[in-house]
Phi, psi and omega in degrees: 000145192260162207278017170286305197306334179296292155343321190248355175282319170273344158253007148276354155324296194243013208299326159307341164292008192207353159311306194299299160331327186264335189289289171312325155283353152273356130308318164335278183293314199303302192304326196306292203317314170311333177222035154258001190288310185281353150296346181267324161288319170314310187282355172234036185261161173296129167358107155097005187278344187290353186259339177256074175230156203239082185151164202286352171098150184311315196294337180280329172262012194255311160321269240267005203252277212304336198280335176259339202272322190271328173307286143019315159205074149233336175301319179305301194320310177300298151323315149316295158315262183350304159329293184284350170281323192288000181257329190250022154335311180308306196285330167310282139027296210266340183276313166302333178294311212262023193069025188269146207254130164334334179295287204296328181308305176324305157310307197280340171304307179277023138299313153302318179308295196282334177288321165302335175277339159277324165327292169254030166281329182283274179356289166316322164284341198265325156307310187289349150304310179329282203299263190003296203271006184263335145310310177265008164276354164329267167335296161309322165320304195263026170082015200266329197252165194238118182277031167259002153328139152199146186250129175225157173314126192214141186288336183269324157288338174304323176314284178284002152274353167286297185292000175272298193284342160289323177297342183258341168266338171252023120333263166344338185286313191310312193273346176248354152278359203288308167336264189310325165302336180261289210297128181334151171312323224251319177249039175262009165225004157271306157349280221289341139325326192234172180229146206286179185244358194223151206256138175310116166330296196298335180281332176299283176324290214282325183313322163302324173296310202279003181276338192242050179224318184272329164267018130296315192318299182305316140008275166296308186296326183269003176222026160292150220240160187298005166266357148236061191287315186306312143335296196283334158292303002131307184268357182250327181301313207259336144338296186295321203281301201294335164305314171276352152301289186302355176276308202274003162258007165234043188291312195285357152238016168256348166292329197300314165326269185296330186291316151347288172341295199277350172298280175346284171332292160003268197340287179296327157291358191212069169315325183302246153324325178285292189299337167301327239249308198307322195280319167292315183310309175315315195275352172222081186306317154325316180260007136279007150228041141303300205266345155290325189285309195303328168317289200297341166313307188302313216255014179270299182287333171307308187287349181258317196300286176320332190269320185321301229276315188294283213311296169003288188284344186278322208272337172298279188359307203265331217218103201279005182256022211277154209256005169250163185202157193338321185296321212276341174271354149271355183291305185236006109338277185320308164304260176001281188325289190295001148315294213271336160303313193290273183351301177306320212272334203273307155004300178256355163301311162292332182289287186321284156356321156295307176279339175280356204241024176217045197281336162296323162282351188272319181298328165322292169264009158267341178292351175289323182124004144308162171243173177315290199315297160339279171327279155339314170293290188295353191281285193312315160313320157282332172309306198294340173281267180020273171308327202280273158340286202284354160307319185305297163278345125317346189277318186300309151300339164257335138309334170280337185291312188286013183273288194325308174293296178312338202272304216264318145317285205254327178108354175216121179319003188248128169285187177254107187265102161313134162272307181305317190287344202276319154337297245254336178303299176312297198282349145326301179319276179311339142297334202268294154316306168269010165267338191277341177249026173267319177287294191299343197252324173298264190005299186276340191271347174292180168082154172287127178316284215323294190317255190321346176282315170290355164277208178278227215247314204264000000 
């Protein structure tokens, strides 16, 4: 049978394995497309409509919107990917048995890949046109656009935003098949059982790369001079984003540490149930900073976004002469809102996703003598670590960006800090997380073990 057909046959099989996948590539496209829409009304508008606005012009806010906004959910998007392939390991697995070649394997993720990006490329497109022309009646409201603007349907951003989301997920297919695609056949289904145990040099390495690419940044962010406060923003956004990468490849050992921590207590307040939740945290380190770097994305970027935006208005306020103003603190607002929607989507895409895939092991242990009510305590005990951990480390990540950022406002490294909105951030977190992996783990707890401990995994 040829591997398109195989390929299309395992996400009608399966189609919750690739829900999450379709949800981020049509964030995807919808962002390219929203603001090459609006790059496109800039560059076909009549001679001179560009001038009469009060504000850096579409194209310039289109830029500085789309450069963190489109980095943002293509992260999702790889992330995502990384999932639907990790859910159908088992059937790879089987495939690898019957002699299917690494090649081939290979082949059939970006066959899933280009059908989900065709699949939600017209949909997609057809939102970020929405959102394109309701941004820019925005814009115009508040004098930033010349209202001889009109955003119309254009055939050359729908393109290149398909084509942005095909180069990058069959990119991504290399890196998220190579587990099952480099190991002999023969251990590709034990494999597909376990979780590897040591995190890789070359992953190791770009982690390191991307740590001291996010302190140029910040760098860079922090001595930027006041007349370029948009810029120094700009470099502290993508400063936090290159932190929070390198967090998500050296995530099973910069999570392992505080959760270990945070585990111990478990123990003693829970013997039961504590120890189990502590003893899976430890042991699978991987699918706990699966499930931490998206925490830490939503409160890394939300918390940077937010402390920017708070110092902004504080430092307008204080000083009439300040070169930020009402529009550059709506500006990012607007940025904000949308981070934390891709964030919420990557969030709740990983959690489930993470928790549905362990539905075999939840039968396992009731056949050991746990009962459901059991199971459910500890799944909320690691959740409540969970959250906790990628709170952290995200705070830590968006302090240092927003330090960065203050130093370069104000002149000082302590920024002017919402306490409340930094709250109101958390308990976002926590909301978005512990109902979500608690609805999927009722889920994954149903049915009689014996049945499920002898199937796959989803």
């Amino acid at each position: 049978m040829p591997v398109s057909l195989i390929a299309l046959q395992q996400m009608r099989g399966r189609p919750a394995a690739f829900v999450g996948l379709g949800a981020a590539l049509l964030l995807a496209v919808a962002t390219t497309t929203l603001f090459g829409s609006l790059l496109a009304a800039e560059l076909t508008a009549p001679d001179g409509s560009g001038a009469r606005t009060d504000g850096p012009g579409v194209a310039v806010i289109a830029g500085a919107f789309g450069e963190i906004a489109v980095l943002v959910s293509l992260f999702v998007v790889v992330n995502a990917l990384g999932f639907a392939v990790e859910r159908q390991h088992r059937e790879l697995a089987l495939l690898r048995t019957v002699a299917a070649t690494p090649r081939q394997v290979r082949r059939l993720v970006r066959v899933q890949v280009v059908a989900a990006v065709l699949l939600v490329s017209g949909p997609g497109s057809v939102l970020g046109t929405v959102a394109a022309r309701g941004l820019l009646a925005a814009l115009q409201r508040r004098g930033m656009a010349s209202p001889d603007l009109s955003v119309t349907p254009a055939v050359l951003p729908m393109l290149v935003a398909t084509a942005a989301a095909l180069v990058v997920g069959t990119a991504a297919t290399a890196v998220a098949a190579r587990r099952i695609s480099r190991i002999p056949p023969a251990a590709a289904l034990t494999a597909s059982a376990t979780e590897q145990a040591r995190t890789g040099v070359p992953r190791l390495l770009v982690g390191l790369v991307a740590v001291a690419g996010g302190a140029l940044l910040l760098r860079l962010a922090a001595t930027r001079p006041a007349q370029d406060l948009d810029k120094a923003g700009q470099a502290a956004l993508l400063g936090s984003l290159a932190l929070l990468v390198a967090l998500a490849l050296t995530g099973p050992l910069t999570a392992r540490l505080p959760a270990a921590v945070l585990g111990a207590p478990l123990r003693v307040l829970s013997p039961g149930t504590g120890w189990l939740a502590d003893a899976h945290l430890r042991g699978y380190a991987r699918r706990l900073s699966s499930a931490v770097v998206p925490v830490a994305l939503l409160v890394g970027l939300s918390g940077t976004m937010t402390a920017m935006t708070h110092t902004a208005k504080r430092a307008s306020d204080a000083d009439t002469g300040s070169v930020t103003s009402a529009t550059d603190v709506w500006l990012r607002q607007g940025e904000l809102a949308m981070l934390m929607c891709f964030a919420a989507v990557s969030t709740v895409n990983t959690l489930v996703a993470v928790t549905a895939d362990r539905r075999r092991e939840f039968a396992l242990l009731r056949l050991a003598g746990a009962t459901r009510p059991q199971v459910m305590r500890m799944l909320a005990a690691e959740a409540a670590v969970t959250t906790v951990v990628g709170v952290l480390l995200g705070g830590a990540v968006a302090a240092a960006a927003t330090a960065a950022y203050g130093t370069a406002v104000t002149g000082s490294a302590l920024p002017s800090v919402p306490e409340a909105a930094c709250g109101w951030i958390v308990a976002g977190a926590a909301v978005l997380t512990l109902p979500g992996i608690l609805a999927s783990g009722a889920w994954a707890v149903r049915g009689p073990a014996a049945d499920v401990a002898g199937g796959d995994r989803g």
